[in-house]
TORPA-4810 file (N, C-alpha, C, O; in nm, 3 decimals):
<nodes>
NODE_1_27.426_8.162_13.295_27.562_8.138_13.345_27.646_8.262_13.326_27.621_8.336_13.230_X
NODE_2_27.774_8.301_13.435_27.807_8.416_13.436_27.971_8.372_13.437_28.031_8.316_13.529_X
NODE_3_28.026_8.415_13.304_28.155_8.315_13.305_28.272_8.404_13.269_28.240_8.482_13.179_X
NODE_4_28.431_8.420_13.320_28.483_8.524_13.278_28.603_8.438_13.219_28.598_8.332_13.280_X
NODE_5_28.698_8.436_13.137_28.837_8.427_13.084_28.972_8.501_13.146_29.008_8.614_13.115_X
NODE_6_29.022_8.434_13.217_29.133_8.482_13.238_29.295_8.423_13.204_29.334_8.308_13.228_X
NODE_7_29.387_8.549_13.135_29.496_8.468_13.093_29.602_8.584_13.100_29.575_8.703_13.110_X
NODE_8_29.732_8.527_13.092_29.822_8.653_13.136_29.959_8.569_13.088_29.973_8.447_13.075_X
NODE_9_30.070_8.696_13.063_30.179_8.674_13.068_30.186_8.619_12.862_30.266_8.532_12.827_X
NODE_10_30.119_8.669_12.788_30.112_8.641_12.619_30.262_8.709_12.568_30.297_8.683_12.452_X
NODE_11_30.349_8.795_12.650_30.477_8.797_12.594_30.528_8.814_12.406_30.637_8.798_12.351_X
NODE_12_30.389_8.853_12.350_30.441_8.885_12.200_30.466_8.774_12.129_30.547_8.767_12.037_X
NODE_13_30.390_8.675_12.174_30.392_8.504_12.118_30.282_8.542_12.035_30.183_8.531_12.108_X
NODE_14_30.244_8.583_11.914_30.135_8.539_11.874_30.075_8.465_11.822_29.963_8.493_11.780_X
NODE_15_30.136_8.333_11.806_30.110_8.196_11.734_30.025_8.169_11.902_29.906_8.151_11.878_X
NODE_16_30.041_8.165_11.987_29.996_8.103_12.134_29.878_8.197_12.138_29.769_8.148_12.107_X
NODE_17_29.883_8.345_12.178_29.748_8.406_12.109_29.641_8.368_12.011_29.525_8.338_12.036_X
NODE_18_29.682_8.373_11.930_29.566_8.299_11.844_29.532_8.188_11.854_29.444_8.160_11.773_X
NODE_19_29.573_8.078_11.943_29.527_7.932_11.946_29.446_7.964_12.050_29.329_7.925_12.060_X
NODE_20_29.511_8.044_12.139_29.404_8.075_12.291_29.276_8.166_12.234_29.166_8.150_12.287_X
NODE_21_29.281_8.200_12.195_29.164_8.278_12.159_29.054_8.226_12.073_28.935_8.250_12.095_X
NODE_22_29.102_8.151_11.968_29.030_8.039_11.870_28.977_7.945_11.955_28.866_7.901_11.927_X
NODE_23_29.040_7.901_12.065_28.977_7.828_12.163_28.858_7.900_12.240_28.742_7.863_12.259_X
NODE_24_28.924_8.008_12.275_28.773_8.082_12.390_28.638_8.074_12.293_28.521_8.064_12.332_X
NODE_25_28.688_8.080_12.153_28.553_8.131_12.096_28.419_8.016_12.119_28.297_8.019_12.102_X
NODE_26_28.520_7.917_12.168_28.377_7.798_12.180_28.301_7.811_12.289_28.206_7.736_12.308_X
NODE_27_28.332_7.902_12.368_28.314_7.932_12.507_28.214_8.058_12.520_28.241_8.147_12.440_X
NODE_28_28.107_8.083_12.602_28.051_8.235_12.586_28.098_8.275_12.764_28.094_8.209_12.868_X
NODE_29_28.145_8.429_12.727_28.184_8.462_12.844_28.166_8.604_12.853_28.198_8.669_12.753_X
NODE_30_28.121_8.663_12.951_28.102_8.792_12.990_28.216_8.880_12.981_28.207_9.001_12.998_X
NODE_31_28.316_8.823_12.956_28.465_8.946_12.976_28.611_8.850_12.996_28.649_8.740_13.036_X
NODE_32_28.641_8.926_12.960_28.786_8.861_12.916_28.964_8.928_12.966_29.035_8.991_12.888_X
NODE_33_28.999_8.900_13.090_29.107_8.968_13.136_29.242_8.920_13.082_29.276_8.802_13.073_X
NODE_34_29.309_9.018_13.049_29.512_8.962_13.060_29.585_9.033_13.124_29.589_9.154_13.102_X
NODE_35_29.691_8.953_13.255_29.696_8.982_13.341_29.861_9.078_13.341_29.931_9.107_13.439_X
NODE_36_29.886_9.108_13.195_30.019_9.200_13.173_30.094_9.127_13.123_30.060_9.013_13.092_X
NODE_37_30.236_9.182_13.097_30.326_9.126_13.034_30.247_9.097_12.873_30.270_8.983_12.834_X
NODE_38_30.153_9.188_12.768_30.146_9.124_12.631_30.245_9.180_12.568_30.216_9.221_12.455_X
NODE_39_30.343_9.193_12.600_30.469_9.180_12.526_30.625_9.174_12.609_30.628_9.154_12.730_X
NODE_40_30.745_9.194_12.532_30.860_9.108_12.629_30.870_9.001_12.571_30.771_8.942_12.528_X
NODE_41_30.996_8.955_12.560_31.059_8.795_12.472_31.056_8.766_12.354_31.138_8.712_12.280_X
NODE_42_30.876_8.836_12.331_30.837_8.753_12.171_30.839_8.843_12.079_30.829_8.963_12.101_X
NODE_43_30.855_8.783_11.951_30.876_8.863_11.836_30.762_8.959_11.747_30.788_9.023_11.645_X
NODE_44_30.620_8.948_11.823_30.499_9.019_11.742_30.466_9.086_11.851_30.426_8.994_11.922_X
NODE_45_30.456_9.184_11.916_30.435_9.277_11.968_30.257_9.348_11.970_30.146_9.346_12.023_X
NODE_46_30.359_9.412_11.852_30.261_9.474_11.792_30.106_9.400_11.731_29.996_9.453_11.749_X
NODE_47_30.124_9.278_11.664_30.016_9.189_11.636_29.959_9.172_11.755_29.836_9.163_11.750_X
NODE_48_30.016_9.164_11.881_29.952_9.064_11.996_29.872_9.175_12.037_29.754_9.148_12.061_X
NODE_49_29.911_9.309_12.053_29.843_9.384_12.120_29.710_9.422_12.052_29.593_9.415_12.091_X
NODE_50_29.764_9.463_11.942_29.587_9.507_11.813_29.514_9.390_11.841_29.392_9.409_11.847_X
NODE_51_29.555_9.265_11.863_29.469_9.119_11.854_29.358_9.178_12.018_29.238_9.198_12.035_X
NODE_52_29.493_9.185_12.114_29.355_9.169_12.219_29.288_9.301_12.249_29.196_9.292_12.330_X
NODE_53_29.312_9.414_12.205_29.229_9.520_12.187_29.119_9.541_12.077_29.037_9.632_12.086_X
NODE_54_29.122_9.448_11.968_29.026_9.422_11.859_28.902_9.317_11.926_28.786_9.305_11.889_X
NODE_55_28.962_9.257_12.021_28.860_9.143_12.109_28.835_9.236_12.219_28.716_9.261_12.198_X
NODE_56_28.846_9.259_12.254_28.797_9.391_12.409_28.852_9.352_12.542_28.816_9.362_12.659_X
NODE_57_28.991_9.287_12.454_29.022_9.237_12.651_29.072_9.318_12.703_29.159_9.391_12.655_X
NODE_58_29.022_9.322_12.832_29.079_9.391_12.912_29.227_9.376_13.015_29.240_9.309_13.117_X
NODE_59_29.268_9.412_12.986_29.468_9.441_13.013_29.541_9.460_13.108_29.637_9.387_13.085_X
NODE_60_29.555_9.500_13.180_29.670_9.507_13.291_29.789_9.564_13.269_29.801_9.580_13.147_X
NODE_61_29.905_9.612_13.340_30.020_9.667_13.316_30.162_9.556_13.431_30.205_9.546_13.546_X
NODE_62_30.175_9.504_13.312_30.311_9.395_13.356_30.453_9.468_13.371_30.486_9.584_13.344_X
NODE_63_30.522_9.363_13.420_30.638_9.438_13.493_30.707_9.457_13.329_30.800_9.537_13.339_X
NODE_64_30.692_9.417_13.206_30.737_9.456_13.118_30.672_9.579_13.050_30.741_9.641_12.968_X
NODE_65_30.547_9.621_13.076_30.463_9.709_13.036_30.542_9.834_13.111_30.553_9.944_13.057_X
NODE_66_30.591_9.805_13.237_30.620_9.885_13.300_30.805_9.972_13.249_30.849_10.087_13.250_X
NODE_67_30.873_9.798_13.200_30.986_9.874_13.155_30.992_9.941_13.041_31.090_9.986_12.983_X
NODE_68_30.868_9.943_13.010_30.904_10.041_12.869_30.900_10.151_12.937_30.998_10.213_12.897_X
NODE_69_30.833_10.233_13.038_30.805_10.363_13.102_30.962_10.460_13.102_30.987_10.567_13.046_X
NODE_70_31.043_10.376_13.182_31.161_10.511_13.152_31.310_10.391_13.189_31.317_10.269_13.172_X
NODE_71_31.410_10.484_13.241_31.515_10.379_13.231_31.568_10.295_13.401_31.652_10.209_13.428_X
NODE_72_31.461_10.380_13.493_31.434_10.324_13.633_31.388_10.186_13.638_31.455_10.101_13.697_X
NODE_73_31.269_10.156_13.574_31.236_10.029_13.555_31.341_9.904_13.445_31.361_9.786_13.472_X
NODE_74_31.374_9.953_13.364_31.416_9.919_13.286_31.555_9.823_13.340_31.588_9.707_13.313_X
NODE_75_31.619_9.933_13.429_31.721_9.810_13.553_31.677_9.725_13.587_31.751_9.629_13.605_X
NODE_76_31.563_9.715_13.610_31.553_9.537_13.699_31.548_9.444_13.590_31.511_9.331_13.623_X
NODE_77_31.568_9.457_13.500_31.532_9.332_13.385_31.699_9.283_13.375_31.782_9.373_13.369_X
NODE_78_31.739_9.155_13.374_31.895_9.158_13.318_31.889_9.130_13.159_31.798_9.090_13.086_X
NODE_79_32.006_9.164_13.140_32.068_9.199_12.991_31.984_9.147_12.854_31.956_9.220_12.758_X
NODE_80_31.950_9.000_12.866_31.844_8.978_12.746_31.743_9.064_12.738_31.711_9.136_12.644_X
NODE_81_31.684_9.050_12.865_31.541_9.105_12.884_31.538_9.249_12.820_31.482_9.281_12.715_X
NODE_82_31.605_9.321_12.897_31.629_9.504_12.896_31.664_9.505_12.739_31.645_9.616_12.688_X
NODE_83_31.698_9.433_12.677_31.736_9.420_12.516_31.609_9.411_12.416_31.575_9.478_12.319_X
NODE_84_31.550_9.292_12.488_31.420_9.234_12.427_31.321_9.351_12.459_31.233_9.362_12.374_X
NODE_85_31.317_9.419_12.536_31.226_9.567_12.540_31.260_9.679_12.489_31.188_9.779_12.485_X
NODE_86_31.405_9.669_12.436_31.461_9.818_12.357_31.393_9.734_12.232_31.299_9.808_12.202_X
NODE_87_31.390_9.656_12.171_31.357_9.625_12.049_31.245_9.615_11.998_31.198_9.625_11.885_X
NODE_88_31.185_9.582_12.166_31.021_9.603_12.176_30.964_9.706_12.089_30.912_9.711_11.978_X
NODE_89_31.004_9.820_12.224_31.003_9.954_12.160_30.986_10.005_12.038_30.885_10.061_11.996_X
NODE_90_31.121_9.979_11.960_31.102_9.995_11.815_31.050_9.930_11.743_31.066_9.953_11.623_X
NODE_91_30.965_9.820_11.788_30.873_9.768_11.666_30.687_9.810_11.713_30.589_9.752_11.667_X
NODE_92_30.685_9.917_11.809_30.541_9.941_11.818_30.479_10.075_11.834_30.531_10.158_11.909_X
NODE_93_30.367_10.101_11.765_30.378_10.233_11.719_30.333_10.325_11.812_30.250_10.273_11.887_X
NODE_94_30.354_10.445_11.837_30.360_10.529_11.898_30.220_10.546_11.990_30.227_10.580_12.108_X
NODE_95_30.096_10.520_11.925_29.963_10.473_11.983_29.951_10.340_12.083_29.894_10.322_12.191_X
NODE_96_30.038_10.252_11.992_29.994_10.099_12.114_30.140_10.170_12.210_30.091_10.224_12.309_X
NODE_97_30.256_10.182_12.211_30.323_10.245_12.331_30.258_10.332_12.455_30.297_10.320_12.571_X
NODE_98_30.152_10.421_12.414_30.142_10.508_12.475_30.022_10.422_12.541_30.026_10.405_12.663_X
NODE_99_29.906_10.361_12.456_29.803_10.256_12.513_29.893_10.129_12.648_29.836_10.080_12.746_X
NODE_100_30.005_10.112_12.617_30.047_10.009_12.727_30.093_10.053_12.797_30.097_9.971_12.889_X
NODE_101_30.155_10.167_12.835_30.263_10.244_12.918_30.120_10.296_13.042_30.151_10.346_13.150_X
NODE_102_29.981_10.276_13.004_29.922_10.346_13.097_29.779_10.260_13.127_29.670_10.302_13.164_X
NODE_103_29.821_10.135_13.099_29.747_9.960_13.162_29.737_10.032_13.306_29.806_10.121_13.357_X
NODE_104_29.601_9.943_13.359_29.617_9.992_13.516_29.687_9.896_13.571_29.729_9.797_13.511_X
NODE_105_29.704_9.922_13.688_29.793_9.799_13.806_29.717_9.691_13.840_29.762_9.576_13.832_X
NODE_106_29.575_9.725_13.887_29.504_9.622_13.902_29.357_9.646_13.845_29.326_9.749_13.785_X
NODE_107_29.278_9.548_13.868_29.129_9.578_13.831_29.043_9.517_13.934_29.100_9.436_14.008_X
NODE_108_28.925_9.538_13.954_28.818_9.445_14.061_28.708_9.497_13.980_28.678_9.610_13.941_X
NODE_109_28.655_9.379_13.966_28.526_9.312_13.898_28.470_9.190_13.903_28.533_9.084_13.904_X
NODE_110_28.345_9.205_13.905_28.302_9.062_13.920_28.332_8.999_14.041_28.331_8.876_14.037_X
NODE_111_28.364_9.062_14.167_28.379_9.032_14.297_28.561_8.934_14.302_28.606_8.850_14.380_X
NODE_112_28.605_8.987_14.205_28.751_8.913_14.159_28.815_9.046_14.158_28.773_9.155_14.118_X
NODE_113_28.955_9.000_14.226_29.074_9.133_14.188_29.160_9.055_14.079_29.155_8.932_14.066_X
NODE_114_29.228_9.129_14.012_29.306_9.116_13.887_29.420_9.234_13.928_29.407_9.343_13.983_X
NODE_115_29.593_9.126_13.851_29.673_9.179_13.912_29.803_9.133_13.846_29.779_9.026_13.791_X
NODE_116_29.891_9.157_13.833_30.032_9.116_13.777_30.066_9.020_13.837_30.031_8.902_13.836_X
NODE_117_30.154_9.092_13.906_30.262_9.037_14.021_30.169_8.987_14.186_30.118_8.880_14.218_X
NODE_118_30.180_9.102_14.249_30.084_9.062_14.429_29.991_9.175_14.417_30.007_9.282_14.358_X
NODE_119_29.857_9.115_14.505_29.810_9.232_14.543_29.827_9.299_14.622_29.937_9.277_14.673_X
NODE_120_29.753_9.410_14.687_29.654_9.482_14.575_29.685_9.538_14.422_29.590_9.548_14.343_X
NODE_121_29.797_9.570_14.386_29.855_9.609_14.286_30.002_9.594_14.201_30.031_9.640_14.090_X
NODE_122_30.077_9.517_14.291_30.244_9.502_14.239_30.230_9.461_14.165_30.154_9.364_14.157_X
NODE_123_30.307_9.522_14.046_30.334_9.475_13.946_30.472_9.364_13.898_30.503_9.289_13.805_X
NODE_124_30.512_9.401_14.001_30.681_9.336_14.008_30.686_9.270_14.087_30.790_9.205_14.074_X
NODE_125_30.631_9.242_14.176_30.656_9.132_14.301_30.604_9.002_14.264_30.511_8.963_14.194_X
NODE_126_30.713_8.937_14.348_30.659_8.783_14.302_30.575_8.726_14.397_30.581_8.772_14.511_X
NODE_127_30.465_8.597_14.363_30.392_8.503_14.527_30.523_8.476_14.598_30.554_8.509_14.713_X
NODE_128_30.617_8.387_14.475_30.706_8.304_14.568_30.771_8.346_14.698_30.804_8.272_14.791_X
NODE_129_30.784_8.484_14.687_30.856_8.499_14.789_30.784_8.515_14.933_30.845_8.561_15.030_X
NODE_130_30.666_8.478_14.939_30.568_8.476_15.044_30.515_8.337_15.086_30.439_8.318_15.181_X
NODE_131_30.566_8.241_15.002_30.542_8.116_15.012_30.523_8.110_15.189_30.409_8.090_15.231_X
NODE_132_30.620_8.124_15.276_30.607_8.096_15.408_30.512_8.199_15.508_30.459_8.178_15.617_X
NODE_133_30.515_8.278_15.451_30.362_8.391_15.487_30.320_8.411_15.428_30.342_8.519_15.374_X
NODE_134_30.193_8.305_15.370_30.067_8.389_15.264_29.979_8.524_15.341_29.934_8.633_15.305_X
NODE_135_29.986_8.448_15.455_29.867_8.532_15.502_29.882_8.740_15.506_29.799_8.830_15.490_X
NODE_136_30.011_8.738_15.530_30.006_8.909_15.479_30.011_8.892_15.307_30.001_8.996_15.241_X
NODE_137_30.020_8.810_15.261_29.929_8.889_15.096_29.771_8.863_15.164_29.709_8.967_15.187_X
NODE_138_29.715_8.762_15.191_29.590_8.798_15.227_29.536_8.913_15.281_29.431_8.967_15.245_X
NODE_139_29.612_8.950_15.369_29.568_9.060_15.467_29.550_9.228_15.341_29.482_9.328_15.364_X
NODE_140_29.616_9.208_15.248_29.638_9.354_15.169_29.496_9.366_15.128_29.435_9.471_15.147_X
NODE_141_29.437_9.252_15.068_29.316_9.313_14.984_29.189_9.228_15.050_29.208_9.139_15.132_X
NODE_142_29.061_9.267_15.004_28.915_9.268_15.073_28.858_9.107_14.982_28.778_9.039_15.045_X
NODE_143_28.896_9.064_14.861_28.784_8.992_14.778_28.847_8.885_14.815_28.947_8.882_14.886_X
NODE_144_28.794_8.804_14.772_28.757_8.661_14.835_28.835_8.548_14.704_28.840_8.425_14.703_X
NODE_145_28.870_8.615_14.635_28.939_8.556_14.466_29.085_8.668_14.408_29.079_8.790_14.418_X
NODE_146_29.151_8.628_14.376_29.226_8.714_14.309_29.326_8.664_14.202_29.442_8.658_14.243_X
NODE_147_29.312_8.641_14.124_29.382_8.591_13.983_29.544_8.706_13.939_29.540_8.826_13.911_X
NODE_148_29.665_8.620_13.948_29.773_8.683_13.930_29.840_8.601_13.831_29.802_8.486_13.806_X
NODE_149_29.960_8.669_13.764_30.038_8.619_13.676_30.174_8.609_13.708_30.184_8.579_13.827_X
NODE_150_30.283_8.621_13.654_30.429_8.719_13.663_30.486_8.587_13.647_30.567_8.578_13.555_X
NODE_151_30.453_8.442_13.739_30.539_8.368_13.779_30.545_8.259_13.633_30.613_8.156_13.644_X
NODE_152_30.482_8.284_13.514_30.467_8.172_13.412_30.383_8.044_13.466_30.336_7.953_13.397_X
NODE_153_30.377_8.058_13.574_30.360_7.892_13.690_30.222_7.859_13.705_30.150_7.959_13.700_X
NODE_154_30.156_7.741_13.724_30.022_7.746_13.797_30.043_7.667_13.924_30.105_7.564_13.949_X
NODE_155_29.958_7.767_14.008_29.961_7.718_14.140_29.835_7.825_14.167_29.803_7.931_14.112_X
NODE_156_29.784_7.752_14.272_29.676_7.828_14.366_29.705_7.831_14.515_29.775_7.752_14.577_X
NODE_157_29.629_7.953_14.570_29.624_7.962_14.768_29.531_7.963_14.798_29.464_8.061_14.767_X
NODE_158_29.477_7.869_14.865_29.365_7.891_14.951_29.396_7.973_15.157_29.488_7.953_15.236_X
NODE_159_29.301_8.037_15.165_29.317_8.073_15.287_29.189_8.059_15.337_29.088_8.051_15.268_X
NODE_160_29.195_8.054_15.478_29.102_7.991_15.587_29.151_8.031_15.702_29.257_7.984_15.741_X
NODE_161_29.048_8.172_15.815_29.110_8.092_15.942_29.238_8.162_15.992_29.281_8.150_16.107_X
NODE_162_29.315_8.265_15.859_29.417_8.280_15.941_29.548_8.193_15.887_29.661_8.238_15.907_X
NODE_163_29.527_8.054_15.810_29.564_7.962_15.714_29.565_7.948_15.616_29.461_7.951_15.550_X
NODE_164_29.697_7.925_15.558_29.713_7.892_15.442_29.731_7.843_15.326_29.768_7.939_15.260_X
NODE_165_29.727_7.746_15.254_29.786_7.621_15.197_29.828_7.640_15.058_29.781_7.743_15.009_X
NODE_166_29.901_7.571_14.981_29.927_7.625_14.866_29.921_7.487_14.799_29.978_7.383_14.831_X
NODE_167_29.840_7.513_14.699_29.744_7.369_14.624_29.816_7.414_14.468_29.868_7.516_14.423_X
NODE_168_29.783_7.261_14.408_29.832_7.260_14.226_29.740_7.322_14.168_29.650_7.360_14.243_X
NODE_169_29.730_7.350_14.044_29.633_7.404_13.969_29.662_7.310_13.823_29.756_7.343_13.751_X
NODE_170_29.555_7.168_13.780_29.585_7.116_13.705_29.497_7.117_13.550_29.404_7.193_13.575_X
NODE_171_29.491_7.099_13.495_29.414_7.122_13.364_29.266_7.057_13.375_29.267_6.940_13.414_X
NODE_172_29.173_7.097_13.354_29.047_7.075_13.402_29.004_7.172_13.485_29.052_7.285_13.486_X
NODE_173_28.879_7.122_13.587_28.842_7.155_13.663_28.864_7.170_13.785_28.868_7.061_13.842_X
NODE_174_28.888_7.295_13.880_28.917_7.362_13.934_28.792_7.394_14.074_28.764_7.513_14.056_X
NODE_175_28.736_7.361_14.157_28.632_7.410_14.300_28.705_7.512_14.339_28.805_7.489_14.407_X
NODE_176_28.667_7.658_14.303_28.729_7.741_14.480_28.633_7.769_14.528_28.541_7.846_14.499_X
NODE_177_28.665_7.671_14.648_28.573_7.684_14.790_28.546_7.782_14.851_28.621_7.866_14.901_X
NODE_178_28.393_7.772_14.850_28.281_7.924_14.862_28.365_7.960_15.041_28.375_8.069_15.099_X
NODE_179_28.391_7.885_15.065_28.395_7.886_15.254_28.573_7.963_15.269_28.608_8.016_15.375_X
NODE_180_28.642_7.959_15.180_28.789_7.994_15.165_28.799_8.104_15.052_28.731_8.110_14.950_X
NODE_181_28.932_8.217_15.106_28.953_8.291_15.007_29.087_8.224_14.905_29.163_8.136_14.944_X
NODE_182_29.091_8.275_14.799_29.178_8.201_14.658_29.194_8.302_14.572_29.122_8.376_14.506_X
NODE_183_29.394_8.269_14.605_29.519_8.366_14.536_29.498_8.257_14.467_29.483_8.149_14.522_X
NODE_184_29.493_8.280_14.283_29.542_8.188_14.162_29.577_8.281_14.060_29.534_8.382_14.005_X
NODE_185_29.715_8.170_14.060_29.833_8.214_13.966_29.796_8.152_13.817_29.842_8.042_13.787_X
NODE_186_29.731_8.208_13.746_29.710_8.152_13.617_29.757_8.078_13.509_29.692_8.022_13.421_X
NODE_187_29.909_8.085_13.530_30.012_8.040_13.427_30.045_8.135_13.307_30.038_8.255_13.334_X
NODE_188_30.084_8.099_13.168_30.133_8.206_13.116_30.070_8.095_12.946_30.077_7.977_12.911_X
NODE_189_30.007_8.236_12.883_29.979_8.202_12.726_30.139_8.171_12.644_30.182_8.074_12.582_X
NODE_190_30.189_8.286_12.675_30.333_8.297_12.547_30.440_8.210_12.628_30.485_8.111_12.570_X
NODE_191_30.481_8.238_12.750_30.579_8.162_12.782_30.600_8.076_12.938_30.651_8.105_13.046_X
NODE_192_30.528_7.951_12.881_30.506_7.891_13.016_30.617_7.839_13.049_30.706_7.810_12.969_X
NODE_193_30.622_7.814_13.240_30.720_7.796_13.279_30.673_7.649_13.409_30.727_7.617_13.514_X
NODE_194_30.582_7.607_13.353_30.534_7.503_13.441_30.512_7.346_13.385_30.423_7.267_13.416_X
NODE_195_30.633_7.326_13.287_30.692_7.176_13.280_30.568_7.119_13.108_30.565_7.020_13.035_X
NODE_196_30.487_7.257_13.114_30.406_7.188_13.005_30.421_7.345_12.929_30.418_7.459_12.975_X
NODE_197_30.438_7.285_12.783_30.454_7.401_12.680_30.325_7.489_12.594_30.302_7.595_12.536_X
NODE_198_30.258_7.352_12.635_30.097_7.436_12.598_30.050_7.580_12.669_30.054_7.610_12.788_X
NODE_199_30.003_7.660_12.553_29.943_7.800_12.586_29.875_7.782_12.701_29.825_7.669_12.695_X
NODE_200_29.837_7.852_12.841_29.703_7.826_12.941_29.672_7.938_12.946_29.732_8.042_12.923_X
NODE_201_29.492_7.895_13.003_29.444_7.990_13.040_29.269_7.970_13.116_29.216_7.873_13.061_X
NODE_202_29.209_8.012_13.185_29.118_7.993_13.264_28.969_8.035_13.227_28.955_8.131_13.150_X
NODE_203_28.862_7.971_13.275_28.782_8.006_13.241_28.707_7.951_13.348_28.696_7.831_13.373_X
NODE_204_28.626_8.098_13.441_28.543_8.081_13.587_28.436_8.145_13.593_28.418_8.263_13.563_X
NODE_205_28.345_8.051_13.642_28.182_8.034_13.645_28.203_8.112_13.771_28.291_8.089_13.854_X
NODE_206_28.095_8.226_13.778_28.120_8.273_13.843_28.036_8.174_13.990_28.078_8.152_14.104_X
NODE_207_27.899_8.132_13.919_27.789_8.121_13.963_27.850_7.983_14.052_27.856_7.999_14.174_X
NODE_208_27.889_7.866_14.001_27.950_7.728_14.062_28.092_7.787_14.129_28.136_7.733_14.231_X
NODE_209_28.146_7.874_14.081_28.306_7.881_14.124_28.403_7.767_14.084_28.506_7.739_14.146_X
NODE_210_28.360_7.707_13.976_28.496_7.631_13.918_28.539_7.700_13.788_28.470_7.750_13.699_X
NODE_211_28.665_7.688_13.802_28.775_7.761_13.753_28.836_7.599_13.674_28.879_7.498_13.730_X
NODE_212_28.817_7.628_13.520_28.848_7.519_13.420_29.006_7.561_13.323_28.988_7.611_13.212_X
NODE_213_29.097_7.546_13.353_29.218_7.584_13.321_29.218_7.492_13.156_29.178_7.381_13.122_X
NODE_214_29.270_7.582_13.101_29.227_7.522_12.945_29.375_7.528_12.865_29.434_7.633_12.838_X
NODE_215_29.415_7.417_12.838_29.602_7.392_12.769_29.549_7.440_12.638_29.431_7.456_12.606_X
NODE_216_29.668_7.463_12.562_29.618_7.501_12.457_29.759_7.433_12.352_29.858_7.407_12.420_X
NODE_217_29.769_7.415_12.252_29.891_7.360_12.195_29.881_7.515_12.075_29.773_7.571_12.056_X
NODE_218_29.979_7.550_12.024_29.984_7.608_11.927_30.110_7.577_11.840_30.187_7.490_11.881_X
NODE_219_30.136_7.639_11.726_30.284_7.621_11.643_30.402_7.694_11.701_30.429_7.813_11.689_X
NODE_220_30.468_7.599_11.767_30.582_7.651_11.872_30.690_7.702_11.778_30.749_7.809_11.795_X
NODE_221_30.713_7.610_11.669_30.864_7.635_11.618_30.833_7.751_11.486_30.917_7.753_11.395_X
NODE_222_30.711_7.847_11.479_30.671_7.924_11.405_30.713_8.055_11.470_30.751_8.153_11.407_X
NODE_223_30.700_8.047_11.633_30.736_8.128_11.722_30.926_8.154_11.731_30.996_8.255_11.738_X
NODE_224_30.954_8.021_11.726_31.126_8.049_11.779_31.153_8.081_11.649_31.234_8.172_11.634_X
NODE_225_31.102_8.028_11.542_31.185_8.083_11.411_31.150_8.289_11.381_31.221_8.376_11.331_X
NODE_226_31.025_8.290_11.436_30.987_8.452_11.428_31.092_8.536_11.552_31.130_8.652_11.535_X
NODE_227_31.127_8.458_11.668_31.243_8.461_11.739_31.345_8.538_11.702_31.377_8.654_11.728_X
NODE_228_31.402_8.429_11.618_31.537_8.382_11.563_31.542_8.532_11.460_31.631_8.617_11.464_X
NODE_229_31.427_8.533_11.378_31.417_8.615_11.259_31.449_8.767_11.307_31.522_8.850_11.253_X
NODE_230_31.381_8.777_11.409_31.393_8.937_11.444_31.514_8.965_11.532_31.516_9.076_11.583_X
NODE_231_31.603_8.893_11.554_31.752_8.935_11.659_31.711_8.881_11.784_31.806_8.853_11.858_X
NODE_232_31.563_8.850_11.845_31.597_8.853_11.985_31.671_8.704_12.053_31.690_8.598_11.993_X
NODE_233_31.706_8.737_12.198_31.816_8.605_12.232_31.715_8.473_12.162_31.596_8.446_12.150_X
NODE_234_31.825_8.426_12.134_31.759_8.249_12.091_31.707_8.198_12.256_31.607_8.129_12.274_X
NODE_235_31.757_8.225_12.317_31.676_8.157_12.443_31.533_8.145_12.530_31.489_8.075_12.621_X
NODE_236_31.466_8.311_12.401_31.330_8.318_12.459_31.290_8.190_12.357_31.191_8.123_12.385_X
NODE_237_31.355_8.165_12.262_31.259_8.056_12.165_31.308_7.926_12.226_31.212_7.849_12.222_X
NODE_238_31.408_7.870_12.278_31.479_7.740_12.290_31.419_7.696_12.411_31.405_7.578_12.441_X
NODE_239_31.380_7.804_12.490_31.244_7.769_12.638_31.115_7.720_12.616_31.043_7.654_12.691_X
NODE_240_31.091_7.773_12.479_30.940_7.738_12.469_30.932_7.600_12.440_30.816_7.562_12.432_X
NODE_241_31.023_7.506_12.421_30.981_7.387_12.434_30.982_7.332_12.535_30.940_7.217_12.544_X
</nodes>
């Protein structure tokens, strides 16, 4: 069996990190992607990042990865955010800065593209705003799968034909149909934004093509109090429930 892990959007939660990961271990898998954003909002930074570089995952560069780069990016974030990354900053050391500032945009492997925001590579762009034309995100890239983050959300696209549809993505098991290509939005480890507070994250056979989306519960109020503790807005912690 040929099985990969995919999860994105860990935001410096590392109480949600470590539950997701304690979980994969029951799992054997060839490789292990995160799809950007491991830091932004949350208060361990620095822990989250040594965690998934001590496991060998492989990383990505999120639109927060990106505002650390200079003070161009750094505008599009409003006022919490652009705050929550100056503080970033100063809590990570000069090695993991320079290691995240130069994440690639995207990856292709395993006949799968990997990606932030849209493909082939945005890091900042959202699906939503294509909701009524999937088909030019289809048209950008060649693979037949492509796993994205940015939106906290799960949702999947199937295309067919020229067609498009935009399907749920629910906990369990997952068919993407050998006969259709499939945009899936993974959801988010540190800070989900899809009505359930549990950590997510995926895990796809390559060989069957089901894609098993895996909740994860971790110690939430360990997170808002590590929040609370370090200055950042109370509102990245008062969401996580």
């Amino acid at each position: 069996m040929s099985r990969i892990a995919i999860m994105s959007d860990v935001h410096a939660n590392f109480e949600a990190l470590k539950a997701v990961l304690a979980d994969l271990d029951g799992f054997a898998v060839d490789a292990v992607y995160c799809l950007g954003d491991q830091i932004g909002y949350g208060p361990n930074p620095q822990q989250c990042v040594d965690m998934l570089r001590e496991r060998g995952v492989n990383c990505l560069m999120g639109n927060h990865e990106q505002g650390l780069i200079n003070i161009y990016y750094l505008r599009g974030f409003n006022q919490p955010a652009a705050d929550a990354l100056r503080k970033t900053r100063e809590m990570l050391s000069e090695e993991i800065y320079q290691w995240l500032v130069s994440r690639p945009k995207s990856m292709v492997e395993y006949g799968c593209r990997f990606v932030h925001g849209t493909p082939p590579d945005f890091v900042a762009e959202y699906l939503w705003k294509y909701e009524k034309n999937m088909g030019e995100i289809f048209a950008r890239y060649p693979e037949d799968i492509c796993f994205a983050g940015h939106t906290h959300d799960l949702i999947r696209y199937a295309h067919r034909g020229g067609v498009s549809e935009k399907l749920p993505l629910n906990q369990g098991e997952t068919l993407l149909e050998p006969d259709m290509r499939h945009l899936v939005n993974i959801g988010a480890v540190g800070q989900p934004r899809d009505g359930d507070n549990r950590a997510k994250y995926g895990l796809f056979d390559l060989d069957s093509r089901i894609l098993t989306m895996r909740f994860v519960e971790y110690d939430i109020q360990k997170t808002v109090d590590d929040i609370r503790r370090h200055g950042f807005h109370r509102a990245f912690g008062d969401r996580l429930w």
